[in-house]
C-alpha positions, 0 to 999 in steps of 0.5 A: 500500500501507498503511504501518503507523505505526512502520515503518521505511525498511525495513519500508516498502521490504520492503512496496514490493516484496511489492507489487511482487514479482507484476507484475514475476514476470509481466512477467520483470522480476526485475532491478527488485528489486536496484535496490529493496533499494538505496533501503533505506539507513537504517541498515546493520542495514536495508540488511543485512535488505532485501539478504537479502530481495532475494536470497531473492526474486531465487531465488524469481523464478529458480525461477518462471522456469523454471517458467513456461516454456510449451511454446509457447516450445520449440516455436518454438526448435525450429523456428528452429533446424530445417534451415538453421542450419549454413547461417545460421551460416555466412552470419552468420559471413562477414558478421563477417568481411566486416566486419571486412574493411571495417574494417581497409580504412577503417582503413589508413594509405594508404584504397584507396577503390575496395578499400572501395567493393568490400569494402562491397558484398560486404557488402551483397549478404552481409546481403540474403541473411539470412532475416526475423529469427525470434523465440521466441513469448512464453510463455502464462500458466501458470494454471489454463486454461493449456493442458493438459499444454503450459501448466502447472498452478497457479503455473506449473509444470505439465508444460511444461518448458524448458531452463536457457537460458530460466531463464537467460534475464534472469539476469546472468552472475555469477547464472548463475554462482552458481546453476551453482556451487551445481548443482555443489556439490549433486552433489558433495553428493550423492555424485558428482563434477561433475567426472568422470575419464573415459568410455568410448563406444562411437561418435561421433556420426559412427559413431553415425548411420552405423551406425544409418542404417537405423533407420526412423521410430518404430522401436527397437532394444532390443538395441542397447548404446551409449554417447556423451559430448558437451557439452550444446547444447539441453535441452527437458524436456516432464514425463516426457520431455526431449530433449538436443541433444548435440554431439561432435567429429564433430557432434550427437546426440539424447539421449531421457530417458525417466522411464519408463526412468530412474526416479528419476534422471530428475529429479536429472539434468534438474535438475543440466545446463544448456547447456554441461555435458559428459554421458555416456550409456549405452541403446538406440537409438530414432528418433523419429517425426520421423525423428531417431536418438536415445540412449534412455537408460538410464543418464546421467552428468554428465562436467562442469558448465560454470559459464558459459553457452553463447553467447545462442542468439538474437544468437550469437557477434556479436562479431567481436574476442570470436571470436578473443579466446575462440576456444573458444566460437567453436569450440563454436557455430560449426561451420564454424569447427572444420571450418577447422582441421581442415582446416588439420590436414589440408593440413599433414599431406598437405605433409609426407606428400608430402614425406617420401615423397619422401625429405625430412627434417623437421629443426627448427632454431632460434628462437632467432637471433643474426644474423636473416637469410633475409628482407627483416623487422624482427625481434621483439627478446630478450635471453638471461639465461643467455648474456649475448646480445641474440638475435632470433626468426627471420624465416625458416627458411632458412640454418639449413636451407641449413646443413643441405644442405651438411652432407650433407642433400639434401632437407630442410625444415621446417614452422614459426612464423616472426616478425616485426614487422611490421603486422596486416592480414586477410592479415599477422600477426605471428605465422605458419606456414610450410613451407621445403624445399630439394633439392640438385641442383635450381633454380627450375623443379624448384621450380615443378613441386614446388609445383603438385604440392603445392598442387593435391594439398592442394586435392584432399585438403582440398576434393576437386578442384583447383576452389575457391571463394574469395570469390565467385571461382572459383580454377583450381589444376590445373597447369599455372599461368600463367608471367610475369616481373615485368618483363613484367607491369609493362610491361603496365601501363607501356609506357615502362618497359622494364626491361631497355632502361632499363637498358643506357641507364643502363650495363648496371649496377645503380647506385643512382641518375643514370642516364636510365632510372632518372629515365624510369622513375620519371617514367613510375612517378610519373604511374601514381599508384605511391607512393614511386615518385620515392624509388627508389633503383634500376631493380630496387627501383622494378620490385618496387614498381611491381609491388606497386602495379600488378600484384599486385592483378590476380592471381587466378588462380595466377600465376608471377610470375619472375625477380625484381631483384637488389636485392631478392633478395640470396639468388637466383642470378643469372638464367643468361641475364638480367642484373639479375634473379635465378632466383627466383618468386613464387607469387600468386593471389587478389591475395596471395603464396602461395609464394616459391622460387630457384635458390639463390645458393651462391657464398660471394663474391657472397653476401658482397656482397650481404649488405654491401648489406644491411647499408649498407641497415639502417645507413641505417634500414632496419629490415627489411634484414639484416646480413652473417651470418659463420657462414652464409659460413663455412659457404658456403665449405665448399661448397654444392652447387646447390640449389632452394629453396622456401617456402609461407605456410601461413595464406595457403593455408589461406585459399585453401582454406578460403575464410577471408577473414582471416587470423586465421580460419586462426589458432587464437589470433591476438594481439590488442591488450588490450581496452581498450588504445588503439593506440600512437601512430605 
C-alpha cells in the first residue's frame, strides 16, 4: 500500500490493516488485528485512535462471522452429533477417568507396577474403541454463486444461518463475554428482563415425548397447548426457520421457530440466545419429517442469558481436574454424569426407606467432637471461639449413636459426612458419606443378613437386578455372599502362618512382641514381599496387614471377610468361641471395603482397656489411634444392652453401582488442591 507523505505511525498502521482487514475476514483470522493496533505506539493520542479502530473492526469481523456461516457447516454438526453421542460421551468420559486412574497409580508413594501395567491397558483397549475423529466441513464462500438459499447472498449473509457457537467460534472468552453482556443489556433495553422470575410448563421433556409418542412423521397437532423451559444446547437458524436443541432435567427437546408463526419476534429472539441461555416456550406440537417431536412455537421467552459459553462442542469437557473443579458444566454436557447422582439420590433414599420401615430412627448427632473416637483416623483439627475448646470433626458416627441405644433407642442410625485426614486416592477422600445403624438385641450375623438385604435391594432399585457391571467385571450381589475369616484367607496365601497355632506357641496371649510365632510369622510375612511386615508389633496387627497386602486385592466378588484381631478392633466383642479375634466383618468386593459391622463390645471394663491401648498407641505417634473417651464409659456403665452394629461407605457403593471408577465421580464437589498450588512437601 501507498503511504501518503505526512502520515503518521498511525495513519500508516490504520492503512496496514484496511489492507489487511479482507484476507484475514476470509481466512477467520480476526485475532491478527489486536496484535496490529499494538505496533501503533507513537504517541498515546495514536495508540488511543488505532485501539478504537481495532475494536470497531474486531465487531465488524464478529458480525461477518456469523454471517458467513454456510449451511454446509450445520449440516455436518448435525450429523456428528446424530445417534451415538450419549454413547461417545460416555466412552470419552471413562477414558478421563481411566486416566486419571493411571495417574494417581504412577503417582503413589509405594508404584504397584503390575496395578499400572493393568490400569494402562484398560486404557488402551478404552481409546481403540473411539470412532475416526469427525470434523465440521469448512464453510463455502458466501458470494454471489454461493449456493442458493444454503450459501448466502452478497457479503455473506444470505439465508444460511448458524448458531452463536460458530460466531463464537475464534472469539476469546472475555469477547464472548462482552458481546453476551451487551445481548443482555439490549433486552433489558428493550423492555424485558434477561433475567426472568419464573415459568410455568406444562411437561418435561420426559412427559413431553411420552405423551406425544404417537405423533407420526410430518404430522401436527394444532390443538395441542404446551409449554417447556430448558437451557439452550444447539441453535441452527436456516432464514425463516431455526431449530433449538433444548435440554431439561429429564433430557432434550426440539424447539421449531417458525417466522411464519412468530412474526416479528422471530428475529429479536434468534438474535438475543446463544448456547447456554435458559428459554421458555409456549405452541403446538409438530414432528418433523425426520421423525423428531418438536415445540412449534408460538410464543418464546428468554428465562436467562448465560454470559459464558457452553463447553467447545468439538474437544468437550477434556479436562479431567476442570470436571470436578466446575462440576456444573460437567453436569450440563455430560449426561451420564447427572444420571450418577441421581442415582446416588436414589440408593440413599431406598437405605433409609428400608430402614425406617423397619422401625429405625434417623437421629443426627454431632460434628462437632471433643474426644474423636469410633475409628482407627487422624482427625481434621478446630478450635471453638465461643467455648474456649480445641474440638475435632468426627471420624465416625458411632458412640454418639451407641449413646443413643442405651438411652432407650433400639434401632437407630444415621446417614452422614464423616472426616478425616487422611490421603486422596480414586477410592479415599477426605471428605465422605456414610450410613451407621445399630439394633439392640442383635450381633454380627443379624448384621450380615441386614446388609445383603440392603445392598442387593439398592442394586435392584438403582440398576434393576442384583447383576452389575463394574469395570469390565461382572459383580454377583444376590445373597447369599461368600463367608471367610481373615485368618483363613491369609493362610491361603501363607501356609506357615497359622494364626491361631502361632499363637498358643507364643502363650495363648496377645503380647506385643518375643514370642516364636510372632518372629515365624513375620519371617514367613517378610519373604511374601508384605511391607512393614518385620515392624509388627503383634500376631493380630501383622494378620490385618498381611491381609491388606495379600488378600484384599483378590476380592471381587462380595466377600465376608470375619472375625477380625483384637488389636485392631478395640470396639468388637470378643469372638464367643475364638480367642484373639473379635465378632466383627468386613464387607469387600471389587478389591475395596464396602461395609464394616460387630457384635458390639458393651462391657464398660474391657472397653476401658482397650481404649488405654489406644491411647499408649497415639502417645507413641500414632496419629490415627484414639484416646480413652470418659463420657462414652460413663455412659457404658449405665448399661448397654447387646447390640449389632453396622456401617456402609456410601461413595464406595455408589461406585459399585454406578460403575464410577473414582471416587470423586460419586462426589458432587470433591476438594481439590488450588490450581496452581504445588503439593506440600512430605
Amino acid at each position: 500500500a501507498e503511504v501518503p507523505p505526512g502520515s503518521t505511525r498511525a495513519d500508516t498502521t490504520m492503512l496496514l490493516l484496511r489492507t489487511l482487514l479482507p484476507a484475514a475476514v476470509s481466512s477467520r483470522c480476526c485475532r491478527l488485528v489486536p496484535p496490529l493496533a499494538a505496533l501503533a505506539s507513537a504517541s498515546p493520542a495514536d495508540a488511543a485512535a488505532v485501539r478504537a479502530f481495532s475494536m470497531q473492526q474486531a465487531a465488524v469481523v464478529a458480525a461477518q462471522r456469523q454471517r458467513r456461516v454456510h449451511r454446509g457447516v450445520l449440516g455436518g454438526l448435525r450429523m456428528c452429533s446424530g445417534g451415538g453421542g450419549s454413547a461417545l460421551a460416555d466412552l470419552e468420559r471413562d477414558i478421563q477417568a481411566q486416566g486419571e486412574v493411571v495417574r494417581e497409580l504412577k503417582a503413589a508413594a509405594e508404584r504397584d507396577e503390575a496395578a499400572i501395567k493393568a490400569a494402562v491397558e484398560r486404557l488402551l483397549a478404552l481409546k481403540a474403541q473411539l470412532p475416526a475423529p469427525v470434523e465440521p466441513p469448512p464453510a463455502k464462500s458466501g458470494g454471489k454463486g454461493g449456493g442458493g438459499r444454503g450459501g448466502g447472498g452478497k457479503g455473506g449473509g444470505g439465508k444460511g444461518g448458524g448458531g452463536s457457537g460458530a460466531a463464537e467460534a475464534e472469539l476469546s472468552e472475555s469477547e464472548i463475554f462482552r458481546v453476551r453482556l451487551d445481548k443482555a443489556q439490549a433486552v433489558a433495553a428493550g423492555g424485558h428482563t434477561p433475567y426472568a422470575y419464573s415459568f410455568a410448563p406444562t411437561h418435561s421433556s420426559a412427559a413431553f415425548a411420552e405423551a406425544f409418542d404417537s405423533l407420526s412423521p410430518g404430522a401436527e397437532d394444532a390443538s395441542a397447548e404446551v409449554a417447556l423451559c430448558g437451557r439452550v444446547m444447539t441453535k441452527r437458524s436456516f432464514g425463516k426457520l431455526a431449530f433449538f436443541t433444548v435440554q431439561d432435567g429429564e433430557g432434550t427437546f426440539q424447539l421449531y421457530l417458525d417466522k411464519k408463526r412468530l412474526g416479528a419476534a422471530f428475529r429479536p429472539f434468534l438474535d438475543a440466545t446463544d448456547g447456554g441461555d435458559f428459554v421458555g416456550v409456549k405452541g403446538g406440537v409438530k414432528r418433523t419429517d425426520k421423525g423428531e417431536l418438536s415445540v412449534l412455537v408460538a410464543e418464546a421467552t428468554l428465562l436467562t442469558k448465560a454470559l459464558r459459553p457452553l463447553p467447545d462442542k468439538w474437544k468437550g469437557l477434556a479436562d479431567v481436574n476442570k470436571r470436578y473443579r466446575q462440576r456444573y458444566l460437567d453436569m450440563i454436557v455430560n449426561p451420564r454424569v447427572r444420571a450418577t447422582f441421581a442415582a446416588r439420590a436414589r440408593i440413599t433414599a431406598y437405605l433409609r426407606r428400608y430402614l425406617d420401615e423397619r422401625g429405625f430412627l434417623e437421629i443426627e448427632t454431632p460434628c462437632l467432637n471433643a474426644q474423636p473416637g469410633g475409628a482407627e483416623a487422624k482427625p481434621f483439627e478446630t478450635y471453638h471461639n465461643a467455648l474456649g475448646l480445641d474440638l475435632t470433626l468426627r471420624i465416625a458416627t458411632e458412640l454418639y449413636l451407641k449413646r443413643l441405644v442405651i438411652g432407650g433407642v433400639e434401632r437407630v442410625y444415621e446417614l452422614g459426612r464423616i472426616f478425616r485426614n487422611e490421603g486422596i486416592s480414586t477410592r479415599h477422600n477426605p471428605e465422605f458419606t456414610s450410613i451407621e445403624l445399630y439394633q439392640a438385641y442383635a450381633d454380627y450375623e443379624d448384621m450380615m443378613a441386614l446388609t445383603e438385604e440392603l445392598v442387593a435391594g439398592a442394586a435392584r432399585h438403582v440398576a434393576g437386578g442384583t447383576s452389575v457391571e463394574y469395570q469390565g467385571a461382572s459383580i454377583d450381589l444376590a445373597p447369599p455372599w461368600r463367608r471367610v475369616t481373615m485368618a483363613e484367607l491369609v493362610a491361603e496365601k501363607l501356609p506357615q502362618f497359622d494364626f491361631f497355632a502361632l499363637r498358643e506357641a507364643d502363650g495363648g496371649s496377645d503380647a506385643a512382641s518375643g514370642g516364636e510365632g510372632l518372629a515365624a510369622a513375620r519371617a514367613a510375612a517378610q519373604a511374601a514381599g508384605v511391607a512393614g511386615a518385620g515392624e509388627a508389633p503383634s500376631l493380630g496387627e501383622l494378620l490385618a496387614l498381611c491381609f491388606e497386602e495379600l488378600c484384599e486385592p483378590e476380592l471381587v466378588q462380595p466377600t465376608f471377610v470375619l472375625d477380625h484381631p483384637t488389636e485392631v478392633s478395640p470396639l468388637a466383642k470378643p469372638h464367643r468361641t475364638r480367642p484373639g479375634v473379635t465378632e466383627r466383618f468386613e464387607l469387600f468386593a471389587v478389591g475395596r471395603e464396602l461395609a464394616n459391622a460387630f457384635s458390639e463390645l458393651t462391657d464398660p471394663v474391657d472397653q476401658r482397656a482397650r481404649f488405654e491401648a489406644q491411647a499408649a498407641k497415639k502417645a507413641a505417634g500414632d496419629e490415627e489411634a484414639c484416646g480413652v473417651d470418659e463420657d462414652f464409659l460413663t455412659a457404658l456403665e449405665h448399661g448397654m444392652p447387646p447390640t449389632g452394629g453396622l456401617g456402609i461407605g456410601i461413595d464406595r457403593l455408589v461406585m459399585l453401582l454406578t460403575d464410577s471408577p473414582s471416587i470423586k465421580d460419586v462426589i458432587a464437589f470433591p476438594l481439590l488442591r488450588p490450581e496452581g498450588q504445588p503439593a506440600p512437601k512430605e
